[in-house]
C-alpha positions, 0 to 999 in steps of 0.5 A: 726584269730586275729584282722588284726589292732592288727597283723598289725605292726608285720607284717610290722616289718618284711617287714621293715627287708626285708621279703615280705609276703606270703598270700596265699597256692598258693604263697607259693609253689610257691615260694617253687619251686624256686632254691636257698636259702630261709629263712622262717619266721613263724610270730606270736603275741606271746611275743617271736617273738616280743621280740627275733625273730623279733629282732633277724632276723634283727640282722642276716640279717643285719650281713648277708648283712654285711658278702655275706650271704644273702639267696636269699630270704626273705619271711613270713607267719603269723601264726593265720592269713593265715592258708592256707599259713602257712600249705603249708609252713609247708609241707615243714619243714620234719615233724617238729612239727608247732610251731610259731614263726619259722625260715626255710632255705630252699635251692631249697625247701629242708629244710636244717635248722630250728629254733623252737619257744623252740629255741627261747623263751628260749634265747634273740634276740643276741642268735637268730640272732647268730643261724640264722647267722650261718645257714646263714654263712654255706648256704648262704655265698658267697666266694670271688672266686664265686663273 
């Protein structure tokens, strides 16, 4: 576990972007069971959520509310911290290998996208949000006629 001091302003990051945390196993299935869709955010210390995931997720959601595609929920958990929360996420990514960070849409609990830590280490913030964008845009997108 790390200093909860240290991982503080990294999860505060990601509540500014509009995700609320997750801190219990109970929680997340939980919020599993809900209909609709929801992105799932692995948070993590690591240099590539702070400089690209993180980052990236604000541009996308900040696209997706500009754009009718916002999931219907917004929700993390923090790898290194809430081990309990986290493996109760993970059930739900179909045998996907952890990595952190990750980037789940899931739609009524079913994986339908994911984003691994090789997904985004290997590319910048603006390739991040353009691959959360377009999950977004092809799950979440609210067309004129459903308004």
């Amino acid at each position: 576990m790390y200093d909860p001091i240290m991982v503080q302003p990294m999860r505060d990051e990601a509540k500014e972007i509009g995700f609320r945390e997750l801190l219990t196993s109970t929680e997340v299935a939980e919020e599993m069971k809900k209909t609709g869709t929801t992105l799932l955010f692995v948070n993590s210390v690591c240099g590539c959520a702070a400089g690209k995931a993180r980052p990236g997720l604000s541009l996308a959601i900040d696209w997706a509310k500009q754009n009718n595609a916002m999931p219907d929920n917004l929700v993390t958990v923090f790898a290194g911290m809430e081990k309990d929360a986290v493996a109760e996420a993970r059930k739900h990514f179909d045998n996907h290998p952890p990595s952190s960070p990750q980037v789940a849409l899931l739609k009524d609990g079913k994986l339908v996208h994911l984003i691994q830590r090789l997904d985004i280490e290997n590319n910048d913030a603006y390739t991040v949000a353009n691959k959360v964008a377009g999950a977004l845009n092809e799950y979440c997108k609210v067309q004129e006629a459903e308004k």
